[in-house]
C-alpha positions as YAML, in Angstrom:
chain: A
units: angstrom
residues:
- id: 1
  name: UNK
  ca: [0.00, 0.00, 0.00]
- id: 2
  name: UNK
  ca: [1.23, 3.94, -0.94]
- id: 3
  name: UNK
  ca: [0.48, 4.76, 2.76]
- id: 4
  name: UNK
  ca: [2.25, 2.01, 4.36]
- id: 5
  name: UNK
  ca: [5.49, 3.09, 3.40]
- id: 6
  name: UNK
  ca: [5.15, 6.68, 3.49]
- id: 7
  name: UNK
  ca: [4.86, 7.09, -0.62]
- id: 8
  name: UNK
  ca: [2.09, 8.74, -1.73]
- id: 9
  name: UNK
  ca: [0.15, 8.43, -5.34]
- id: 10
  name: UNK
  ca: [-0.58, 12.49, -6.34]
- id: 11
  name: UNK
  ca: [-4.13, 12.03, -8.29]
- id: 12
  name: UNK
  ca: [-5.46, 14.12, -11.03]
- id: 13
  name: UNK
  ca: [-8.99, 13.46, -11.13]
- id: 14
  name: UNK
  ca: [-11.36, 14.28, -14.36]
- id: 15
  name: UNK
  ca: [-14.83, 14.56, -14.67]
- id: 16
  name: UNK
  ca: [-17.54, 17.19, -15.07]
- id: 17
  name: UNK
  ca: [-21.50, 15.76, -14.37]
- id: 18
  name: UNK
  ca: [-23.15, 15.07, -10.97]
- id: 19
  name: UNK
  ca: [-22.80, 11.17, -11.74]
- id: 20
  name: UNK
  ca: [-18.61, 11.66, -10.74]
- id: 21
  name: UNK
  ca: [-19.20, 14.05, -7.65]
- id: 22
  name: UNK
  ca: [-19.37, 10.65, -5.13]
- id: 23
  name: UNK
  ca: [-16.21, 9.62, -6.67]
- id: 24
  name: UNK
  ca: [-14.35, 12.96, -6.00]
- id: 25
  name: UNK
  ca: [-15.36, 13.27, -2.42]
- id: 26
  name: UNK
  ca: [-13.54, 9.92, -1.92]
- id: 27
  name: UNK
  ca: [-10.62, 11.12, -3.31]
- id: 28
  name: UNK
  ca: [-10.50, 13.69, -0.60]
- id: 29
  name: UNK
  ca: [-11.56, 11.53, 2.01]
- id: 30
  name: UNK
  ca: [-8.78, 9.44, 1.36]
- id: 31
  name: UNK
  ca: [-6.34, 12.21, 1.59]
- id: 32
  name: UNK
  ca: [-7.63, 12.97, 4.97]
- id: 33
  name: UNK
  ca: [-7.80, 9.61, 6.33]
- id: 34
  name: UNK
  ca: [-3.87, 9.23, 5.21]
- id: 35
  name: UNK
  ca: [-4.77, 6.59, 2.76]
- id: 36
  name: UNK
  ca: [-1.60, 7.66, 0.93]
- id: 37
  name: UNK
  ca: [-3.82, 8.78, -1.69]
- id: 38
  name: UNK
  ca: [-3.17, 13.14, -2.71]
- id: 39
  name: UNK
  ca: [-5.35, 14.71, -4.47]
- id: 40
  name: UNK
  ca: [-2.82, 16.60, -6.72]
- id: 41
  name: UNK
  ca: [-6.10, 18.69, -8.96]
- id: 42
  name: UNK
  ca: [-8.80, 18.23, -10.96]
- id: 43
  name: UNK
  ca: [-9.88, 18.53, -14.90]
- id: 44
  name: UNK
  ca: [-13.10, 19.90, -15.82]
- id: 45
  name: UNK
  ca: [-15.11, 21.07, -18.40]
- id: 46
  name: UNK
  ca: [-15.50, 25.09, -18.51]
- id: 47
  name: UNK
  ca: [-18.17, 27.00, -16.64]
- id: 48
  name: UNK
  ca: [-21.48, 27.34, -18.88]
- id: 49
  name: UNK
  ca: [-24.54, 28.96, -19.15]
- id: 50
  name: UNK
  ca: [-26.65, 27.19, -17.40]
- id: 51
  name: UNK
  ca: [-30.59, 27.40, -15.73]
- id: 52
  name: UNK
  ca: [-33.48, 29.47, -16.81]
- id: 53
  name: UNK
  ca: [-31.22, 32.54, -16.76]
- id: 54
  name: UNK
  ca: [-29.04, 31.34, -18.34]
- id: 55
  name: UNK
  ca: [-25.82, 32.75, -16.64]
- id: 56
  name: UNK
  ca: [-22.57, 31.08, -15.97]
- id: 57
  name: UNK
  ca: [-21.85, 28.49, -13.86]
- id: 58
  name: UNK
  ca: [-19.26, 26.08, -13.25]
- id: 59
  name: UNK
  ca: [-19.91, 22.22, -13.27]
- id: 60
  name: UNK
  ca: [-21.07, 20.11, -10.75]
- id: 61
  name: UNK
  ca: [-17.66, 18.59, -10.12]
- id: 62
  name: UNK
  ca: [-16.03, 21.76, -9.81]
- id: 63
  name: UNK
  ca: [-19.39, 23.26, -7.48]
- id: 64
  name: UNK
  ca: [-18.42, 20.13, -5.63]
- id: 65
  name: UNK
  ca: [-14.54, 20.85, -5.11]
- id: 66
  name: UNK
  ca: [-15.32, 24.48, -3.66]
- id: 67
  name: UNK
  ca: [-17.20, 22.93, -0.98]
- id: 68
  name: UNK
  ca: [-14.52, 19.96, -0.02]
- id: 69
  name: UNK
  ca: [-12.12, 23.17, 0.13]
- id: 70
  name: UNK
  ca: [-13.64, 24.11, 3.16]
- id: 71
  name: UNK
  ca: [-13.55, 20.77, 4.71]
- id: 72
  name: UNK
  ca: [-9.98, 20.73, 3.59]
- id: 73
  name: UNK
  ca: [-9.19, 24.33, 5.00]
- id: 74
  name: UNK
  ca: [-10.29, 23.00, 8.56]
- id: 75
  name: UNK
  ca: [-8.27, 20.05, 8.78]
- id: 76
  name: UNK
  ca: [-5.01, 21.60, 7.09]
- id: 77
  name: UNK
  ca: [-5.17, 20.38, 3.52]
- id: 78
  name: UNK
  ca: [-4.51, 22.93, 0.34]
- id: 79
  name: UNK
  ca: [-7.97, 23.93, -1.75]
- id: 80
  name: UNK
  ca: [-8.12, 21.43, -4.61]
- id: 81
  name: UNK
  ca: [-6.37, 23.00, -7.66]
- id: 82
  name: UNK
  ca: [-8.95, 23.17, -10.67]
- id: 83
  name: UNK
  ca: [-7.72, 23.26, -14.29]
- id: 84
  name: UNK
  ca: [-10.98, 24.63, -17.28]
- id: 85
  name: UNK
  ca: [-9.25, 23.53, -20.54]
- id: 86
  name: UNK
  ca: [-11.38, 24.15, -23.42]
- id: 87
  name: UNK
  ca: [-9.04, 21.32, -25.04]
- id: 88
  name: UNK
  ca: [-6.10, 19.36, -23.99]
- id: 89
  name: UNK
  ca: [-3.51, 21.47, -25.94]
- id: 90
  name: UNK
  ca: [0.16, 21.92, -25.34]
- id: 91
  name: UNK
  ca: [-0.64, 24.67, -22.44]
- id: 92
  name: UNK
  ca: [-3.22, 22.08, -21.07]
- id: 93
  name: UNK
  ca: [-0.39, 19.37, -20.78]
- id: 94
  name: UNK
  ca: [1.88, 22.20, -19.11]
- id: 95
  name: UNK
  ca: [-0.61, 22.93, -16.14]
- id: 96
  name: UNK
  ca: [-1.06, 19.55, -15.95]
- id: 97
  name: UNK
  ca: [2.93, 18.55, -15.89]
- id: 98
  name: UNK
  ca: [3.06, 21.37, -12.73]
- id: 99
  name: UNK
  ca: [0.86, 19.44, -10.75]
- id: 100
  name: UNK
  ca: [3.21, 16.51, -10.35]
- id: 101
  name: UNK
  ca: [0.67, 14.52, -10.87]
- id: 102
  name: UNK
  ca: [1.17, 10.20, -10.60]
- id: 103
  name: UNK
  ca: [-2.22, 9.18, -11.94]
- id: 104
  name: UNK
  ca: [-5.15, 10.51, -13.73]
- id: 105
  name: UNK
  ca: [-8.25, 9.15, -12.76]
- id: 106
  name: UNK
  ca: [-11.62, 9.87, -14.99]
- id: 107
  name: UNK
  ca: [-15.01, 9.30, -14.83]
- id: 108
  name: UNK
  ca: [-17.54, 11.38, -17.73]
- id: 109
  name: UNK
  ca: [-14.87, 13.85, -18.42]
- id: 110
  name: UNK
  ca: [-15.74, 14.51, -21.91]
- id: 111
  name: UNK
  ca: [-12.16, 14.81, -23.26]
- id: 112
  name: UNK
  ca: [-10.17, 12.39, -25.52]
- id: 113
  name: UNK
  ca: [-6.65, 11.71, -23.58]
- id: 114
  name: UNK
  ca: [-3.88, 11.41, -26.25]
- id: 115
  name: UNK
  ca: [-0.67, 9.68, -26.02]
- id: 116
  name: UNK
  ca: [1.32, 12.90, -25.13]
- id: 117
  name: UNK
  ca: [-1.35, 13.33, -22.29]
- id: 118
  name: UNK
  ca: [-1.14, 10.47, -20.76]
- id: 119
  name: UNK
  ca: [2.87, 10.74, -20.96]
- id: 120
  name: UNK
  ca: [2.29, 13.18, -18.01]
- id: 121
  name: UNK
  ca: [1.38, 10.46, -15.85]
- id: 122
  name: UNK
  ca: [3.69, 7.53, -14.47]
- id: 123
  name: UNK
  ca: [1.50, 5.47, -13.38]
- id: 124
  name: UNK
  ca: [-0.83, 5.83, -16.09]
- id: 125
  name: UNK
  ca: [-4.91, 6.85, -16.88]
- id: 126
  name: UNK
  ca: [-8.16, 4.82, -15.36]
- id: 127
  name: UNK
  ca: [-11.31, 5.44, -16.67]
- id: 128
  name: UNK
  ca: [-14.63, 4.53, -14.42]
- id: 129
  name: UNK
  ca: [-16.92, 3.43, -17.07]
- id: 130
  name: UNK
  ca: [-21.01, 2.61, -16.09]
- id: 131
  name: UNK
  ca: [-21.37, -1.08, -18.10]
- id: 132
  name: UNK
  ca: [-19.84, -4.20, -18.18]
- id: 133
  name: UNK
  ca: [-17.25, -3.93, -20.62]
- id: 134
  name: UNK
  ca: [-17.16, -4.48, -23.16]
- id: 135
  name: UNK
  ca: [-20.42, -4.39, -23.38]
- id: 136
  name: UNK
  ca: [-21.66, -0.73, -24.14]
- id: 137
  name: UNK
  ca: [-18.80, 0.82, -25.38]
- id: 138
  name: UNK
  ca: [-19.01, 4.91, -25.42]
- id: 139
  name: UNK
  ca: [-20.75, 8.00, -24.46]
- id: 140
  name: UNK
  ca: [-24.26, 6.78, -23.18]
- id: 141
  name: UNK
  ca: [-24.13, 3.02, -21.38]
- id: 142
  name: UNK
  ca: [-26.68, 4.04, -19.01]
- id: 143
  name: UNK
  ca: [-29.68, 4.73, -20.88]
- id: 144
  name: UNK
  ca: [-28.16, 1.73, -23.67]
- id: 145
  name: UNK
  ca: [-28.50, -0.57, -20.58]
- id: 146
  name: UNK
  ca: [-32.27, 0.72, -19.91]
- id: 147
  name: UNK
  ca: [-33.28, 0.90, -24.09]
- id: 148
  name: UNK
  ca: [-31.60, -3.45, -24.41]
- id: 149
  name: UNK
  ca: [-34.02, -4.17, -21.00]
- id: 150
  name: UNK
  ca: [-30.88, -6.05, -19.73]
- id: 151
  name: UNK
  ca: [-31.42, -7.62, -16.73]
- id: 152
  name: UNK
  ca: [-28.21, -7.22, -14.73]
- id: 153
  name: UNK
  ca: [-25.33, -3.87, -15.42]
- id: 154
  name: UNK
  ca: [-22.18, -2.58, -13.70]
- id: 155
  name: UNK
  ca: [-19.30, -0.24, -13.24]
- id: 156
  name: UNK
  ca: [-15.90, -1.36, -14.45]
- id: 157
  name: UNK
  ca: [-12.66, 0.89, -13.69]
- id: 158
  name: UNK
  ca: [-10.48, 0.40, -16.82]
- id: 159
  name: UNK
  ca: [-6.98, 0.91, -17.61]
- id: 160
  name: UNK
  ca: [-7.15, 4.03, -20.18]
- id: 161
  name: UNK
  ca: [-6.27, 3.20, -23.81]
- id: 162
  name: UNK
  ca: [-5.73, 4.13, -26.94]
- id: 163
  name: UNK
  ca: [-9.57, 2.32, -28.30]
- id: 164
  name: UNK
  ca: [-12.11, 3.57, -27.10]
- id: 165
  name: UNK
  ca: [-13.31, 1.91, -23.46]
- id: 166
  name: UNK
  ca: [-10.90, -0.80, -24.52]
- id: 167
  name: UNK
  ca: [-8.29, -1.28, -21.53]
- id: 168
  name: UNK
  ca: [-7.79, -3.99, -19.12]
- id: 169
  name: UNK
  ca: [-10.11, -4.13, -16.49]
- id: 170
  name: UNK
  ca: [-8.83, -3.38, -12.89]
- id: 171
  name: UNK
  ca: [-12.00, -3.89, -10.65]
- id: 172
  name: UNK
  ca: [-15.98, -4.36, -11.33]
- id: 173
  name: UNK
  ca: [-19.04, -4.42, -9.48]
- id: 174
  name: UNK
  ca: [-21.99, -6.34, -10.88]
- id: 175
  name: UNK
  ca: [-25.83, -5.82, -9.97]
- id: 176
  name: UNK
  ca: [-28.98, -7.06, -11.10]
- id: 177
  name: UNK
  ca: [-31.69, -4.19, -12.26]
- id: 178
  name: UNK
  ca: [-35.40, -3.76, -11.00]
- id: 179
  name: UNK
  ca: [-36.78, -3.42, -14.97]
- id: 180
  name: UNK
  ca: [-38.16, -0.01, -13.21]
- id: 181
  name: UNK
  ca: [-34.90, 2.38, -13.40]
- id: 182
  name: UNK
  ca: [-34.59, 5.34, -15.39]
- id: 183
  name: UNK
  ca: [-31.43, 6.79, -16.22]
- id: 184
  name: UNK
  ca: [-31.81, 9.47, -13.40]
- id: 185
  name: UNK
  ca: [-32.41, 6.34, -10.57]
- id: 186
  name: UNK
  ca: [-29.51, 4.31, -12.29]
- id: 187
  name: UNK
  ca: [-27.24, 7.00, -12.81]
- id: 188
  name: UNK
  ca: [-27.54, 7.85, -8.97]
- id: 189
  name: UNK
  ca: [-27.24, 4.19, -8.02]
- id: 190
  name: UNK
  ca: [-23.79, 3.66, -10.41]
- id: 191
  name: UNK
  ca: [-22.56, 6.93, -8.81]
- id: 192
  name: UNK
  ca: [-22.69, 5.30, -5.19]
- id: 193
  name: UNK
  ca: [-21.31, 2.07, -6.40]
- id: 194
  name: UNK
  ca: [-18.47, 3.79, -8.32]
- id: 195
  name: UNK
  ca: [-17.52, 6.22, -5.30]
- id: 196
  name: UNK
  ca: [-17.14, 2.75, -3.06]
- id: 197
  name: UNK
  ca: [-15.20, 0.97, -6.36]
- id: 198
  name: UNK
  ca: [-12.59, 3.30, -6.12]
- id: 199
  name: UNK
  ca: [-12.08, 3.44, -2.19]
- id: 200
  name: UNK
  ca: [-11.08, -0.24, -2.88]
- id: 201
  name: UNK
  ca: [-8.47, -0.35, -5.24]
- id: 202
  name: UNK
  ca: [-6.97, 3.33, -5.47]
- id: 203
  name: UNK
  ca: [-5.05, 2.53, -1.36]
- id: 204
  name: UNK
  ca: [-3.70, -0.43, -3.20]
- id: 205
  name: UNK
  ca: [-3.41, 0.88, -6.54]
- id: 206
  name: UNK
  ca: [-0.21, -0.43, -7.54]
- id: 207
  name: UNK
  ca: [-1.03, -4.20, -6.57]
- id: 208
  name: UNK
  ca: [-4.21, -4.36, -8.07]
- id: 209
  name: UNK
  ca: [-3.05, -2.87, -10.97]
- id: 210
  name: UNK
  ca: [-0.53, -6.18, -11.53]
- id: 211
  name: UNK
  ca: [-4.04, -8.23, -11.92]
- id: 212
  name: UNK
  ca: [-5.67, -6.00, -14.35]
- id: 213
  name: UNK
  ca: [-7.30, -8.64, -16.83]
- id: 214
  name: UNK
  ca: [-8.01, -8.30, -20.52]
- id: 215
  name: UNK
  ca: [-11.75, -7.27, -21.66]
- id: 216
  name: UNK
  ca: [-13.86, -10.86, -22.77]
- id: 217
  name: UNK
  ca: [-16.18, -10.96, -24.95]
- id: 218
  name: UNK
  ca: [-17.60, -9.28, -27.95]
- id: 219
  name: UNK
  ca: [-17.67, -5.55, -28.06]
- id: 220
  name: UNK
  ca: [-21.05, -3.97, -28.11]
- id: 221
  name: UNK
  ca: [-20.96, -0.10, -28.62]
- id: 222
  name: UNK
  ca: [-23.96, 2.26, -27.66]
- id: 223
  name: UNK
  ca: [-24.78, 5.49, -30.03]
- id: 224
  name: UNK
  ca: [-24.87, 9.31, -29.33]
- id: 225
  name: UNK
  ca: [-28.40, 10.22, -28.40]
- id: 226
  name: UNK
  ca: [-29.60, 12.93, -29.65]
- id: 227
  name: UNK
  ca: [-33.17, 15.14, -28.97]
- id: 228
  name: UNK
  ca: [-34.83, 14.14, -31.74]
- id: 229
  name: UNK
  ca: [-34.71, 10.12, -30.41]
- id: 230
  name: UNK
  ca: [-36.93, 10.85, -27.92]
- id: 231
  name: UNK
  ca: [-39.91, 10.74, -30.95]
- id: 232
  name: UNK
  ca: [-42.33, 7.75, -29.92]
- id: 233
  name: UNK
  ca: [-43.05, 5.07, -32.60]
- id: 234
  name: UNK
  ca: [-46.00, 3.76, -31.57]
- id: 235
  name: UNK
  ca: [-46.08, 0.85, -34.01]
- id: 236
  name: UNK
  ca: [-42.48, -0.58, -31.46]
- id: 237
  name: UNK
  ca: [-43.97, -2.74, -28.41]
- id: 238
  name: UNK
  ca: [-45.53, -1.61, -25.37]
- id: 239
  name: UNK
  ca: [-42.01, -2.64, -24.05]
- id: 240
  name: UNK
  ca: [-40.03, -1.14, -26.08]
- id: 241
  name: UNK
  ca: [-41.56, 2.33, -25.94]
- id: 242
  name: UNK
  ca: [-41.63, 1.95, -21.76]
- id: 243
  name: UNK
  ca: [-37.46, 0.72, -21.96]
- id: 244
  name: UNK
  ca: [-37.32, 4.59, -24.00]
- id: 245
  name: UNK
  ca: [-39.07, 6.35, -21.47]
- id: 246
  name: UNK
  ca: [-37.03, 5.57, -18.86]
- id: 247
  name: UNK
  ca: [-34.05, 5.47, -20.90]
- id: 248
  name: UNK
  ca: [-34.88, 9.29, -21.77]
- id: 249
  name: UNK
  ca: [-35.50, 10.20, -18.05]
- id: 250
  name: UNK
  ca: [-34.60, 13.20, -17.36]
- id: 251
  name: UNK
  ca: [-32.85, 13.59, -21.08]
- id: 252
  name: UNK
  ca: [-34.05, 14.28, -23.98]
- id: 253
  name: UNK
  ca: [-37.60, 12.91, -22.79]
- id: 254
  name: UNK
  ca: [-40.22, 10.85, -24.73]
- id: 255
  name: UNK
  ca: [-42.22, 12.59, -26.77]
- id: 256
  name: UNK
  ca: [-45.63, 12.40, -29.22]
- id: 257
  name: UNK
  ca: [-47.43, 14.64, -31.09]
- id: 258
  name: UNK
  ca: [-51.43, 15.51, -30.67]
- id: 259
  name: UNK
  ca: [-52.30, 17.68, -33.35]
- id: 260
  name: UNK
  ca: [-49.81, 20.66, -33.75]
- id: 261
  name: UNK
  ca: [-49.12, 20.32, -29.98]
- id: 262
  name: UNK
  ca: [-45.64, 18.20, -28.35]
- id: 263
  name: UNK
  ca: [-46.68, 15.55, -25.55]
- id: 264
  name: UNK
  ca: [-44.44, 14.47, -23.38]
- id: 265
  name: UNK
  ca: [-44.68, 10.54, -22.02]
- id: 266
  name: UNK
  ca: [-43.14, 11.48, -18.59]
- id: 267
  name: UNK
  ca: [-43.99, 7.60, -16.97]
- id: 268
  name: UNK
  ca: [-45.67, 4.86, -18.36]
- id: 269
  name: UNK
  ca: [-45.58, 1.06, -18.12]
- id: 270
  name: UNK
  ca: [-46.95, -1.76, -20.11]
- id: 271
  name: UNK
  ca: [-50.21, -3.73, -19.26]
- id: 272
  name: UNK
  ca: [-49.42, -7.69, -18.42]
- id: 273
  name: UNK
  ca: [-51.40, -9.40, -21.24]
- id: 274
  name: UNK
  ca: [-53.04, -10.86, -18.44]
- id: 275
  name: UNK
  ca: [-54.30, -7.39, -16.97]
- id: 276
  name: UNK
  ca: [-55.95, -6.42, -20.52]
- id: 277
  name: UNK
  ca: [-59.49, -6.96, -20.50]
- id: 278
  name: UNK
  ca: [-61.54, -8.20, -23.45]
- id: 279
  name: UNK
  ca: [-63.09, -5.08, -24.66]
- id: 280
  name: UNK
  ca: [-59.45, -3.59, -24.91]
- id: 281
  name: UNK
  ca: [-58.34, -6.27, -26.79]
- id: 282
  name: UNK
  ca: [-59.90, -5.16, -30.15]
- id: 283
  name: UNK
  ca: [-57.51, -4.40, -32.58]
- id: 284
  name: UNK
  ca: [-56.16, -0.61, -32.80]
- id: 285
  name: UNK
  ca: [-54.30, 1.54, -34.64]
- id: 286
  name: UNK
  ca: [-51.08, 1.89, -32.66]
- id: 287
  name: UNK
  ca: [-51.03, 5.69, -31.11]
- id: 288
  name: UNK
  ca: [-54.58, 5.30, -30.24]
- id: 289
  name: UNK
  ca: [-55.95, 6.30, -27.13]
- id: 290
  name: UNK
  ca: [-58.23, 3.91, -26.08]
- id: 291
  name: UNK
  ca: [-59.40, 4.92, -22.81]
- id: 292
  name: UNK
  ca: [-58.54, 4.93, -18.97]
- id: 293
  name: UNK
  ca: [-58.47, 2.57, -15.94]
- id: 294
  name: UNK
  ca: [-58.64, 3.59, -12.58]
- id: 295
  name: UNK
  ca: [-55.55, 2.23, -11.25]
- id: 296
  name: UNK
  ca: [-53.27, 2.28, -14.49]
- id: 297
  name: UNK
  ca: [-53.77, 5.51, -16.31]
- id: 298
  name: UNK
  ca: [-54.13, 6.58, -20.00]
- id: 299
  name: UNK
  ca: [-54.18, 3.62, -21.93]
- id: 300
  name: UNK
  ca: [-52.31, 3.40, -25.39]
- id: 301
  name: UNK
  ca: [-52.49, 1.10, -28.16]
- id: 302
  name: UNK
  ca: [-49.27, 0.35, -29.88]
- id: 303
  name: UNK
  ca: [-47.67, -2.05, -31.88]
- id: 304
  name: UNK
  ca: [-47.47, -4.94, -29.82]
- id: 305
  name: UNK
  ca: [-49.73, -4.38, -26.00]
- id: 306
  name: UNK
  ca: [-51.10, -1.51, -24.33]
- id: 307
  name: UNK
  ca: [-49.22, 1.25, -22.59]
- id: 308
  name: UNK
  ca: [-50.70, 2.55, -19.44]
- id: 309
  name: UNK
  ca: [-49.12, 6.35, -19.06]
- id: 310
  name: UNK
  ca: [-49.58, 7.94, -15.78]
- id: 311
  name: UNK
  ca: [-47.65, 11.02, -16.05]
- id: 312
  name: UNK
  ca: [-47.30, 13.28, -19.03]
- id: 313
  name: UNK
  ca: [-47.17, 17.04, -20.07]
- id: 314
  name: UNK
  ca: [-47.67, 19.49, -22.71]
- id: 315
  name: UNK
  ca: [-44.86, 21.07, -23.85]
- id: 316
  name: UNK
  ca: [-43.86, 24.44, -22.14]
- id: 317
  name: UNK
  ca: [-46.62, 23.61, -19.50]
- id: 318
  name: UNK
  ca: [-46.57, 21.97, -16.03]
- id: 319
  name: UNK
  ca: [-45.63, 18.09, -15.45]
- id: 320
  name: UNK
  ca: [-49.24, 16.20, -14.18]
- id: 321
  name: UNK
  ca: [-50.58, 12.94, -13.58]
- id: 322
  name: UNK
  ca: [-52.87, 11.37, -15.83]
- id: 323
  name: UNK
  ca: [-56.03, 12.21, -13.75]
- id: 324
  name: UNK
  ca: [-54.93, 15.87, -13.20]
- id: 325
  name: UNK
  ca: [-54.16, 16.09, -16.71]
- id: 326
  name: UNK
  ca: [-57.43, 14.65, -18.26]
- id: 327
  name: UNK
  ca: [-59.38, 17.02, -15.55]
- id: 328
  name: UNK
  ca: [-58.32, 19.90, -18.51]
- id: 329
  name: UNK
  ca: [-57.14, 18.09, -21.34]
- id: 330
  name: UNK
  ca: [-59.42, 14.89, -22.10]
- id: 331
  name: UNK
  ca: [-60.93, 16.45, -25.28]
- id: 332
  name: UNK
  ca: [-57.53, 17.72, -26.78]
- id: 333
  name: UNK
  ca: [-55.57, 14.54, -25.88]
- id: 334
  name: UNK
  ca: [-58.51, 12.32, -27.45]
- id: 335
  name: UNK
  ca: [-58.74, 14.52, -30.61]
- id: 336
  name: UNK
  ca: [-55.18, 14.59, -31.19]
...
């Protein structure tokens, strides 16, 4: 262990989104418990306009290191040294370089590492990555694990390399999944898990970096999402359109369109075959609204089942549930 012998491992740590905030305050904890673990700076993305106003504000990583500054200030420890790159250019690499730094630790950074960046680090680059590699390869594994209704996902802390989420894998934490998460609840859950991953191998970095093991298994990669694949097709399965919902929770949402008007599907699930009574069952076009139960909401015909949607809103207007929205809406929705 770093701390047993009195070495210490100086940690750069990158990442920008709420989802890696867990993960930094364990850095710092470790530095204060004398883990041997410093935490040399961090890398994030630049402040942005952000909220309904629309004025500048720095990431949630770096929000996050201002207030672990004053915990730091009270037991002795130096503020946490922030580097705002807009890329990773030569002056990038010398800020880095003057933080001495041993490691570089990422989790949703949003910048590509290049060889001559990770030069600046002895010990090398691990990346926390939220699937089981090499399954779901990329930018979005969360909401790819919701949209392929897998059964069971995981974190994986990967040696950085140059293919994409490609490097040997250093630790992992397997878990099964309800079939109920949305990429809000999951994201929180894998940025516990993560936070927890790292407190176990970063005090005994260098040993468990000796057993690092090769990825198995065929590579699956997951796409960019964009806004515009939050558009229902109705004619996909009551599952399938459920599995986007929550995929698309809270970003870029689910979406329909009644009339000239944008609905959005805020939460919905599909109706057991078993729950679907005989007067539902005859046939529909798929979009169609075919009327509401007491206990499961709007129901929806589509291409395979019935969709029962409990919580939706109009565009620009407030979030409801079904009931509350039907109390002004019933002839609109039903005519769209």
């Amino acid at each position: 262990m770093p701390g047993s012998k009195g070495k210490t491992v100086r940690i750069l740590f990158a990442g920008s989104p709420a989802v890696a905030v867990p993960s930094l305050e364990v850095l710092s904890d470790l530095e204060l418990e004398g883990k041997g673990i410093v935490l040399a700076g961090l890398l994030t993305n630049q402040d942005s306009k952000r909220g309904r106003h629309g004025q500048e504000e720095p990431t949630d990583i770096s929000a996050a290191a201002l207030k672990l500054d004053l915990i730091r200030k009270g037991r002795g420890l130096p503020p946490i040294p922030q580097l705002k790159p807009k890329k990773l250019d030569a002056l990038a690499r010398e800020e880095v370089a003057s933080l001495a730094p041993d490691l570089l630790v990422s989790f949703a950074c949003g910048h590509f590492f290049g060889p001559r960046f990770l030069a600046l680090f002895p010990k090398g680059g691990i990346n926390v990555h939220p699937s089981l590699l090499p399954r779901y390869r990329g930018a979005c594994p969360i909401p790819s694990v919701i949209l392929a209704r897998e059964k069971a996902t995981g974190i994986c802390i990967q040696r950085l390399a140059a293919e994409l989420d490609a490097g040997d894998i250093l630790a992992a934490d397997v878990f099964d999944l309800s079939g109920r998460e949305t990429a809000l609840t999951l994201c929180e859950t894998v940025s516990r898990r993560a936070a927890l991953l790292l407190r176990g191998l970063l005090p005994d970095f260098d040993s468990r970096a000796k057993t690092a093991r090769a990825q198995e298994g065929e590579a699956i990669y997951c796409h960019e999402i964009k806004k515009e694949d939050g558009l229902i097709d109705w004619s996909k399965s009551a599952v399938e359109i459920d599995a986007q919902i929550r995929a698309f929770t809270p970003w870029p949402l689910s979406f329909t369109h009644s009339g000239k008007s944008t609905l959005l599907i805020l939460e919905a699930q599909p109706l057991e075959t078993s729950e679907t009574t005989a007067e539902l069952k005859t046939p529909a076009l798929p979009g169609t609204v075919l009327g509401t139960d007491k206990d499961r909401g709007i129901l929806i015909q589509t291409g395979d089942g019935i969709l029962a949607v409990t919580r939706l809103q109009w565009q620009a207007k407030k979030a409801l549930d079904w009931k509350a929205f039907l109390n002004g809406d019933r002839h609109r929705l039903l005519q769209g």
